[in-house]
N, C-alpha and C positions, 0 to 999 in steps of 0.2 A: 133618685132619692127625693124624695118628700120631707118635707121641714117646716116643723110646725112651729109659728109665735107662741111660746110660754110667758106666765110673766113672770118679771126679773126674781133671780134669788137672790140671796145676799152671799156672796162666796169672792174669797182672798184669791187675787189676783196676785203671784206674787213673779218677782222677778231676780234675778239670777245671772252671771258669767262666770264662764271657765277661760282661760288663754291656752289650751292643750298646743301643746310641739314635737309632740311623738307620735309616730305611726300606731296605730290601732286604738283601741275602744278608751275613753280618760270620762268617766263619771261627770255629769252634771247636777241630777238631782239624785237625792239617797234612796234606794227604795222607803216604801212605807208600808207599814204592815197594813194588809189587807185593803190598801188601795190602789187607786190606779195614778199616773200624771199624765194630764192633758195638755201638752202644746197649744197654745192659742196665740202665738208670736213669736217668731226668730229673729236673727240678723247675725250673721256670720263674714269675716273678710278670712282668706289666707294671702299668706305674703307669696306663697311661692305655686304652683301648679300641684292641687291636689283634688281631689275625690271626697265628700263629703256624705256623711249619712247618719241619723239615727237612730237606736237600739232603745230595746224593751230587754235591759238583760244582752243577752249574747243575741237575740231576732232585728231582723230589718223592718220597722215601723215606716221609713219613707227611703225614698228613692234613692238612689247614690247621685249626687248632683256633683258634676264634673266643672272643677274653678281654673280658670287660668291664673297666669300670677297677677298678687294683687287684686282677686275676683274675690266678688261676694257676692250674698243670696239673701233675699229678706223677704220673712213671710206675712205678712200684715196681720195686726190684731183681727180674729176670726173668733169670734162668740163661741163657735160650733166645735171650735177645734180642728186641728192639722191633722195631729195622731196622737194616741194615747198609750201610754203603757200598758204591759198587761197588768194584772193587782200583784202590787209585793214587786213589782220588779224596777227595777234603778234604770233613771232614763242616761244614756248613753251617747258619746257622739262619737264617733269614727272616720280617722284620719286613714288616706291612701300613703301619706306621705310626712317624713318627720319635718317639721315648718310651722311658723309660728302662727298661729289662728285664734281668731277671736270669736266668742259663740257668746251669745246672751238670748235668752228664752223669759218668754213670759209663761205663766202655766197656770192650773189651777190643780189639786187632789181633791178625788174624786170618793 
């Protein structure tokens, strides 16, 4: 992949947490008409041994990342973005396990 230096735009960085505790998919950001959300920052803990991942809608955008207990994952501010939604669709995070977890995301809409 090639990646070209643009120069800067001016675009809202904005930031965001969920504490989902149920197994399966618990909304983080709302879709938006006719856009897309770009992840450009995570950081997630769970307390107990689970399976983590996020959704475009009901689709897998990134990996399922496997946590032990008390395990976390943090993706560092990335200009470029991690992954994006598709347009219109609500980004999503996805629990293996019902357990208390913390997720906060930086993003941008697109």
């Amino acid at each position: 992949m090639n990646v070209t230096a643009t120069p800067p735009k001016n675009q809202s960085v904005y930031s965001i947490f969920v504490n989902p505790s149920t197994l399966g998919a618990t909304s983080v950001v709302a879709a938006k008409t006719g856009m897309s959300i770009r992840v450009l920052g995570l950081a997630l803990v769970s307390t107990a041994v689970n399976s983590v991942k996020l959704l475009s809608a009901s689709t897998d955008i990134t990996a399922t990342f496997p946590l032990g207990a008390n395990g976390g994952l943090v993706l560092p501010f990335n200009e470029h973005g991690w992954c994006q939604t598709a347009v219109g669709e609500a980004l999503q995070v996805n629990l293996s396990a019902s357990t208390a977890t913390g997720v906060h995301v930086l993003y941008i809409v697109l």
